[in-house]
Every structure is written in C-alpha cells, then in structure tokens.
Phi, psi and omega in degrees: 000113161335127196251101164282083173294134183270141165224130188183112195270357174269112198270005175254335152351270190300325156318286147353299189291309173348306180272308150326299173298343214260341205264323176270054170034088092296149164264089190276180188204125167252122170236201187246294169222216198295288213318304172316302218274325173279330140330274185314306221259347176264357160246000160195113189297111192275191196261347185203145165253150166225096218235101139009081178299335181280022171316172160277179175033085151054028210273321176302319155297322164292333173291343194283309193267344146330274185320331180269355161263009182256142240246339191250146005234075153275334177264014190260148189272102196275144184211088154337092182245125202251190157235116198309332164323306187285044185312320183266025131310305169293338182268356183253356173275326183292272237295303212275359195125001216274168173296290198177108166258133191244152177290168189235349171277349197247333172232127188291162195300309159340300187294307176318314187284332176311310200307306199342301204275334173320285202294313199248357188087141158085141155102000161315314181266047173262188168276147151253157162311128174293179152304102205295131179242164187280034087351297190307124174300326169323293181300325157313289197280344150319301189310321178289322192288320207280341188263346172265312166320328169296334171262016135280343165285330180304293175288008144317285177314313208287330191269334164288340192285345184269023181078009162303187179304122190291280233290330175307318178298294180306344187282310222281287208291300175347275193313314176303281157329315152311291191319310215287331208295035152295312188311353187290348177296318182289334159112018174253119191273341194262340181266341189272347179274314189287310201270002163303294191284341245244268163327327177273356202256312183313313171300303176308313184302340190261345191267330165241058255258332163268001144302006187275141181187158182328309193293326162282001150296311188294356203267319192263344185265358175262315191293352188273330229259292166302327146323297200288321172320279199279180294349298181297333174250063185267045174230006151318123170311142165241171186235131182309091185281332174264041137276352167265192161205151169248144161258132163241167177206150190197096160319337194272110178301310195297297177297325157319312171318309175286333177308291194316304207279314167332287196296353194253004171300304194262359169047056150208131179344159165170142180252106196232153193209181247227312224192110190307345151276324185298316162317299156316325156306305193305304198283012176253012162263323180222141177293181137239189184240321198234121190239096156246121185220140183297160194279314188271123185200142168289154181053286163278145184268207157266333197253329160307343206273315186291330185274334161272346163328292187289026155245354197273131187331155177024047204239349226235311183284359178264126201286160153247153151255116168297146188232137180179155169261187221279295199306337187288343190273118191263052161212148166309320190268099189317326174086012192281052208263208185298347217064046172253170196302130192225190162194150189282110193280135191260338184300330200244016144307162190263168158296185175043001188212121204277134187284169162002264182243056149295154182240155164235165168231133192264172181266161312316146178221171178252148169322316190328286164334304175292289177308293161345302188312304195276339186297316168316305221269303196307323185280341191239037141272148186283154215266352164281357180282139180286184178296186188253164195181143192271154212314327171276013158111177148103171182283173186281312191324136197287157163273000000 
C-alpha cells in the first residue's frame, strides 16, 4: 500500500486530498510545512510527496531539494500542486527536482491523483470520491473557510485604496487567493480560475510595486466580486474558457502583442486586428464573448466601434472592455471604485466618449491585469449566451 506524504498549509485541501487518497486504499500522512514534512520522512520514507508550491518564504522548493539530497529518497516521486500562472515558480520546482507539477486550476484532484497512482502504484481497487454536493459537510466548511478568506482580500484592498502598507496587504492577497483555488477540489471551476489569476496579477505586484494604481485594485475587486457569488452560489454552472473567444483591436503593434499574449496565457482564442472596420467586419461574421478595444483610433474609434457593434444579430448582451490612458478617458467618474460589478452599456455612447459605466483598463498595464480583467468578463456573461459560432451557423475557428 502506498506511503503519501501531504505537504499542504491549507486544511480543507489537505483535507480533501486526505480522503481521496485514503478512499483509493493509499496511505496518506498529513503535514504543514518543510519542518514537519522532514520530520515526518526521517521516521519513514514514503513513496510519494504531494506538495503545495505556495507554502510560504519558498519553503515548497527547499523541500523539493531537501528530499532530493537525502541518498533514502532518490526514489521517492514528488508531485507538485502549483498555480498554472506562476511559471517561474513551476521552473524552479522542475529545476529543484520535483517530479510533475501539475495546475491546481487546471486539474481536478481525481486527475492528479491518477497521475500519482500512474507512478507509485496501488489504490486501484479503492473507492472513488463521489463529487461533494452542496450537502457535503466537506464542501460546507470549505465554503465557510473560502468566505473568510474573501474577506481578507477585502480588507487588503480596502487598506491599499486608503493608503495603507502595500507590501503586508499584497502578501494577505496572495496567500488568500492561493487558498481559494482549493475549490477546484469542490467541483467549483470559476473561484480557482479567478483567483489562479487574481494571485498571479497580485504576485506581479509585490515583485513590481509601482505597477500597483487603481485600476489594478478595481481589477482584483471585480474578480473578489465574482468569488464571493459562487461562494454564496456554488451550485452556479462555471464556464469553459477555452470555448470562448475574444476580439481585441489596437492600433498600436505593440499593445496588440500584449493582447495576443495576455489571452493566450488564459487559453482563450482571440482574434486581434488593426482597426475598428476591420473589427466590424469580423464581428458581423462571427460571434464573441469579449470586445477589447483601444479607446483612441484613426478613424473608427474605440467607443464608435462598440456602439456599432452591439447592433450587429447577438451582439447585444456581449461586455467591452476599454483599453485607454488616463487622459483618454472623457468623463468626471474614473469608475475606480470598490470593484462591484459593472457592465458597459456601449449602445448608448457617443464616438468619441466612453459611456457611463464603462469599465476600463489603463496603459500601461501588466498583462496579469488584462488577463485577470478579462476572465472576470468572461465568467460573470451570463450562462445563456450560446456557444460562439460564427453568425451564419458552423464553427468559430479561423481557418
């Protein structure tokens, strides 16, 4: 029978995983952090660790070449659960030894655990986990824990928008964010994709601290927004992002780039173009989910582009997102506010002037944002919207 060591500083995880291995006749062992996990493996050497890249101060890579310098586990299988975002994090566990790092937003526990048993053997004939229903105490007290962590992210925001200490709030957000992807355990797929991004736009922040500006506070207060829903709803249907697609248009080669790279970071399709008729060609051929467009453009604009859009067959229920610097934006209200939930009406702007409660995102921005940005839009369209398909029927996909 297999011997699991846990490494995991979040306890309805590690709960979770607890049971799962234990349901596929494994022996799991649960710890916390290096200290324990080194403990533990010097009164019996297991057959495999499953380990929390997000411990704190590094703590999951020194353990990865701790284990690997001791001469009694050159065989033991390390298994990495990461935030799929954080590549050079995931390049220093691969780096440090590890085994197989897996996204913890991108694969349910089940899949993870196959990798596992692929490796160490045993647990064939177990039971599986049924799926945690909104019954399950398991899944209750996750729920209770995941509403406090949002309201540590709350008080985070609320203390940088009032001018407190940044770097203590962003750590608080981290750490927090990190925690929620556990719901990917629970069968909730929209809180580990917001907070996977949410955390990773934050991690950028504490490694670039003068990229912290309003607009990325209103960006993690939208996706906290989007959170606290399913917690309160979790039995909301989530949604597939790479079934959608977006059009972005930029005039700009360069902010075109970043568009391309953002999305393709979030694995979701996108079509970027040059120019607001090009853009209007596209979007009377095929649907989309998401229209990001510069604010500023020869000829056709950003807010001319959106009003005609949104006139074009099933256009109407799909958000924009403005792309624009400070000076572009032409109204008294910034909208940089609590993070609730808004949506743009783009039918009833003028050219040249961004309606009401447009949301925007400003320049410079880190990708982090924009992807973040958009994940929001995409996860809070509403679940009626069909599939994207192009307008005369048939698939979307470019040829």
């Amino acid at each position: 029978m297999a011997h699991v060591l846990i490494v995991d500083d979040d306890p309805a995880q590690a709960a979770f995983y607890t049971t799962l291995l234990t349901n596929r006749g494994l022996t799991p062992q649960l710890t916390s952090d290096r200290g324990e996990a080194l403990l533990a493996i010097s009164h019996r050497i297991p057959d495999a660790v499953l380990l929390d890249l997000g411990l704190p101060h590094g703590e999951a890579v020194t353990l990865i070449r701790d284990i690997r310098s001791l001469p009694e586990c050159h065989d033991v299988k390390v298994f990495v659960l990461a935030n799929a975002f954080l590549e050079l994090e995931a390049l220093a566990a691969w780096e440090a030894g590890a085994d197989q790092v897996v996204g913890k937003s991108n694969y349910p526990p089940e899949q993870v655990l196959e990798f596992l048993i692929a490796e160490v053997g045993g647990g064939a004939g177990g039971a599986r986990t049924a799926q945690p229903t909104t019954a399950d105490p398991a899944l209750f007290e996750f729920l209770e824990r995941a509403a406090g962590y949002a309201k540590e992210c709350r008080a985070a925001v609320a203390q940088m928008h009032a001018g407190g200490e940044v770097p203590p709030a962003l750590d608080v957000l981290a750490t927090s964010m990190r925690r929620l992807q556990a719901a990917q355990a629970f069968g909730l797929p929209s809180i580990p994709q917001l907070a996977a991004v949410a955390e990773w736009l934050t991690r950028a922040l504490i490694a670039w601290p003068s990229s912290l500006s309003a607009s990325a506070l209103r960006t993690i207060g939208q996706s906290l927004d989007l959170i606290e829903r399913q917690i309160e709803n979790p039995s909301h249907p989530g949604r597939d992002l790479s079934q959608c697609r977006v059009l972005g248009v930029d005039d700009d080669a360069t902010s075109r780039l970043l568009l391309q790279q953002a999305f393709r970071k979030i694995h979701v399709e996108t079509d970027v173009v040059a120019d607001g008729q090009s853009a209007l060609a596209l979007a009377g051929r095929r649907r989309y989910d998401l229209l990001v467009t510069d604010v500023v453009m020869p000829g056709m604009d950003g807010p001319e582009l959106a009003t005609r859009a949104h006139t074009l067959p099933g256009w109407a229920p799909v958000p924009t997102l403005f792309v624009a610097t400070l000076e572009d934006i032409d109204r008294g209200d910034t909208a940089y506010g609590s993070g609730d939930d808004t949506r743009s009406s783009t039918r009833e702007a003028r050219p040249g002037v961004l309606p009401a409660d447009a949301d925007t995102i400003v320049k410079p921005y880190l990708i982090m944002e924009l992807a973040t940005k958009a994940v929001v839009h995409l996860l809070r369209t509403p679940e009626a919207l069909p599939a994207v398909t192009d307008v005369q029927g048939g698939s979307s996909k470019l040829p």
